[in-house]
N, C-alpha and C positions, 0 to 999 in steps of 0.2 A: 207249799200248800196254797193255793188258789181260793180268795176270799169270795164272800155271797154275791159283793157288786161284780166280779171279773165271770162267775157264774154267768148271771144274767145277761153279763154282755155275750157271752163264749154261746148261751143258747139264742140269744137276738140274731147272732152272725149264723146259726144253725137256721133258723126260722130265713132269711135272707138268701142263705145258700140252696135249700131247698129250693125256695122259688125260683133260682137262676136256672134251676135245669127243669123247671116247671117252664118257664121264658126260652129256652134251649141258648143259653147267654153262657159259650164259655169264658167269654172273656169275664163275665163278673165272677164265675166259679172260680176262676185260678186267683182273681183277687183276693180272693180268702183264704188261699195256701201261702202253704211255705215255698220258700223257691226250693228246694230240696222234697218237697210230698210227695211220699207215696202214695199210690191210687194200688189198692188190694180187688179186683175185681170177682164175682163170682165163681168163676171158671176159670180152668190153664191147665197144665201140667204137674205143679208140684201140688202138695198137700192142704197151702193156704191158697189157691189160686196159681195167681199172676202178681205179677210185680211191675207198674209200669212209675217210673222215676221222675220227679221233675216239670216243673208249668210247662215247658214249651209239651215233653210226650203229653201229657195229661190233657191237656188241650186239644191234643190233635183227636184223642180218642175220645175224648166227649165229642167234640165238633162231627164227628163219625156214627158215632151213637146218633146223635140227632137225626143225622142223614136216613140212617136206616130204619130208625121207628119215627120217622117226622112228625107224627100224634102224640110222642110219648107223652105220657105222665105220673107225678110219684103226689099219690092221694097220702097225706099222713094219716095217721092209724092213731097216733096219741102225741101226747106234746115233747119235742125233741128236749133232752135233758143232759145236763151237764153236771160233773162229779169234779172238781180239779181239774187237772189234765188229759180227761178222760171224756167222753159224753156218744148217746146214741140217740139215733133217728129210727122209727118203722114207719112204714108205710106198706102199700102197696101200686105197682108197676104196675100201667095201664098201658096197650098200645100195641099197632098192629104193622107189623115188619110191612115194607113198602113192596122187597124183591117178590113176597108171595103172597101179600094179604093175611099171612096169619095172626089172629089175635092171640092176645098174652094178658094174662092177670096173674101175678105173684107178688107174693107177700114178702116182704124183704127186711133186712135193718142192717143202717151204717154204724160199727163203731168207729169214733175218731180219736184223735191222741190229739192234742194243742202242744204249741209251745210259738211262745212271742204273742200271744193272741191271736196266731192261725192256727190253719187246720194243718198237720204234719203227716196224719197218715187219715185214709179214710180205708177201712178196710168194710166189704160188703159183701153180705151172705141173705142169698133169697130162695124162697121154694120153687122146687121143683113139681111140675103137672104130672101125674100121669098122662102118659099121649092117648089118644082117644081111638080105639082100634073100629074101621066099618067091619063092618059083616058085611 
C-alpha cells in the first residue's frame, strides 16, 4: 500500500512526465521509467495494442513520435492522479503529422502501474475521429 506522501510524489513525477513530451525530451521521459517499462501504445495488432519493452525501444519511439508530429502536444484535461500503484493522465493530443500536414485532436488517457517510484508500464488509449468524407 502506497501512502498520501509517495501519492503526491508518484503524481508530481506524473505532472513532470507529462511536460517532458510537452518539451519532446525523451531523455527525461525514460528517466522516470523502469528499466524494464512497458510502453502500451494505441494501436498494433493484438487486443491491447502494442507492446514495446524497455528505455533504450521506448526511447527510440518517442524520439520518432516527435519527429513525425514536431508540434506535438498533450493539453491535460484534469489533474493526473495517483491511487497506489496505479494512477492516470487525460488529456488531449494536439498536432499536425509533418509527412502530410494533417491535423489531429484526440482525446486520450495514460493508465500507469508504479513500482520503485517509476513509471513500469504506461498503457494509452485515445479517441478515434471519424475521417471527414468531401463530396
Amino acid at each position: 500500500m502506497t501512502n498520501t506522501n509517495e501519492n503526491q510524489r508518484l503524481v508530481l513525477m506524473l505532472d513532470d512526465f507529462c511536460e517532458a513530451f510537452n518539451q519532446h525530451n525523451p531523455d527525461a521521459i525514460v528517466s522516470m521509467i523502469t528499466e524494464d517499462c512497458e510502453f502500451r501504445p494505441p494501436m498494433g495488432e493484438s487486443s491491447f495494442g502494442e507492446s514495446i519493452k524497455g528505455k533504450k525501444a521506448i526511447w527510440e519511439v518517442f524520439t520518432n513520435n516527435f519527429k513525425i508530429f514536431p508540434d506535438a502536444k498533450w493539453v491535460p484535461r484534469n489533474t493526473n492522479q495517483v491511487f497506489g500503484e496505479r494512477g492516470f493522465s487525460e488529456w488531449t493530443f494536439i498536432a499536425t503529422r509533418k509527412s502530410d500536414g494533417e491535423f489531429f485532436e484526440l482525446d486520450g488517457v495514460d493508465l500507469f502501474f508504479f513500482r520503485g517510484g517509476k513509471i513500469c508500464l504506461k498503457d494509452t488509449y485515445r479517441k478515434n475521429r471519424t475521417p471527414k468524407i468531401s463530396n
